[in-house]
N, C-alpha and C positions, 0 to 999 in steps of 0.2 A: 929531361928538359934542363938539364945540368948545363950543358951550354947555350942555352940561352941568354939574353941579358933582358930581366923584368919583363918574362912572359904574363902575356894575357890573354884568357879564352875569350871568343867575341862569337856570338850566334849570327850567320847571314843567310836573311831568308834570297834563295833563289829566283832565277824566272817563273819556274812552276810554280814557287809558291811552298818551296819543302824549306827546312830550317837547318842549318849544316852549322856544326859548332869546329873553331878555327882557335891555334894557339899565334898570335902574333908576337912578336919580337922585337926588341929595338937592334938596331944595328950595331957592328962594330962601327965607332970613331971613325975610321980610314973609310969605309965603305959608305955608310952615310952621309959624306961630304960629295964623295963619288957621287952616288944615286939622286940624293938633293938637288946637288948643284948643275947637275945634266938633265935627270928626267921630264922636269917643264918645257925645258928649252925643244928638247927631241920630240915631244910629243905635238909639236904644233902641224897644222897638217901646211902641206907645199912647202916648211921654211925648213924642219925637223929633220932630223935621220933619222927614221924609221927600224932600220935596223940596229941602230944605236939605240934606242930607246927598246925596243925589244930585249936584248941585252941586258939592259939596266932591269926590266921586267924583272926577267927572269931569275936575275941577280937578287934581287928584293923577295921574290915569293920563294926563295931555299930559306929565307928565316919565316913562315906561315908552314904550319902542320896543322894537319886532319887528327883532331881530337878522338883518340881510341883505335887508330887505325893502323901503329903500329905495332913491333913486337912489344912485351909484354905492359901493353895497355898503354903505352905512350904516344906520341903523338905523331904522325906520316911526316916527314918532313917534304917538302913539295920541291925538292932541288934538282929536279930534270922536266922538261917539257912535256913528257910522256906521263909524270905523275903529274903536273896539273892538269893536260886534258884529263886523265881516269878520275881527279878527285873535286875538279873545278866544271861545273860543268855547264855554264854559260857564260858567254862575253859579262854580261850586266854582275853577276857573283863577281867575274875576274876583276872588274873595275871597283866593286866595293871593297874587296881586299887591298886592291893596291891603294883606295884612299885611305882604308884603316892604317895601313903603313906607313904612310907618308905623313899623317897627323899624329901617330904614334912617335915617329920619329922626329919630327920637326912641329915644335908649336906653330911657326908660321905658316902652317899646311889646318892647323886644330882650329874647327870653332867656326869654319865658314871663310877664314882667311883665307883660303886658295881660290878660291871664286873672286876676290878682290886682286888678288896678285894675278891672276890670270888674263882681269880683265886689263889691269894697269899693262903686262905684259903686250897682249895683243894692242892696246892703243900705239904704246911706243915702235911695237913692228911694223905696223899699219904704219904710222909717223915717218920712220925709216923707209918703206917701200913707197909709201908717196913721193918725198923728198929724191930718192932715186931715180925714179920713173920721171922726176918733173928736170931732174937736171938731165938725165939722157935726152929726154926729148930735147929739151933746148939745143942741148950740142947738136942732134941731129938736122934742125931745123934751121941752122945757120945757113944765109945764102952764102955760098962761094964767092 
């Protein structure tokens, strides 16, 4: 766990209901500003990049390792797709790690803050796509 920066083990219980113990990580600097400052944006559905934010996922879960499940006793590091499906193994797991990381890494995500940012976020896109929608129509409805 040597390259980690202020690892921390966190227990997530699953869908079943089993209890899987997780080492999270904070981020390098560079990466974090990356992953921060895109992943809300990309995750919104109809306005997001989808595969952009996949991306950023997966970029965020190579710092989460499986507690005991690598070589000698150390932790899985989950840095390919094929090791989170084998070690994550429902959607609702996958989303509680990725919030562990984002509040790990960013206060402004700790504490419930990101259900406020989120909402604050979607009003002003809502905002924007109204204001949109109201200026097309207008143009469109001009009589010749």
């Amino acid at each position: 766990m040597a390259d980690l920066i202020k690892p921390e083990e966190i227990t997530v219980t699953t869908q079943d209901g089993e209890e899987v113990t997780f080492v999270i990580s904070r981020l390098p600097a560079t990466i974090a500003r990356e992953v921060i400052t895109q992943y809300p944006v990309s995750a919104i559905p109809k306005m997001g990049d989808y595969a952009r934010n996949e991306e950023l996922m997966l970029k965020l879960m190579s710092y989460v390792g499986v507690v005991g499940k690598g070589q000698d006793g150390k932790p899985l590091m989950l840095k390919t797709r094929a090791l989170i499906d084998n070690h994550v193994t429902d959607f609702e797991t996958l989303l509680r790690l990725e919030m562990a990381m984002l509040e790990k890494n960013c206060s402004f995500f700790a504490k419930g803050k990101a259900s406020g940012y989120l909402v604050s976020l979607a009003d002003k896109v809502q905002a924007l796509i109204t204001s949109t929608l109201t200026d097309s129509l207008r143009a469109l409805s001009k009589k010749d």
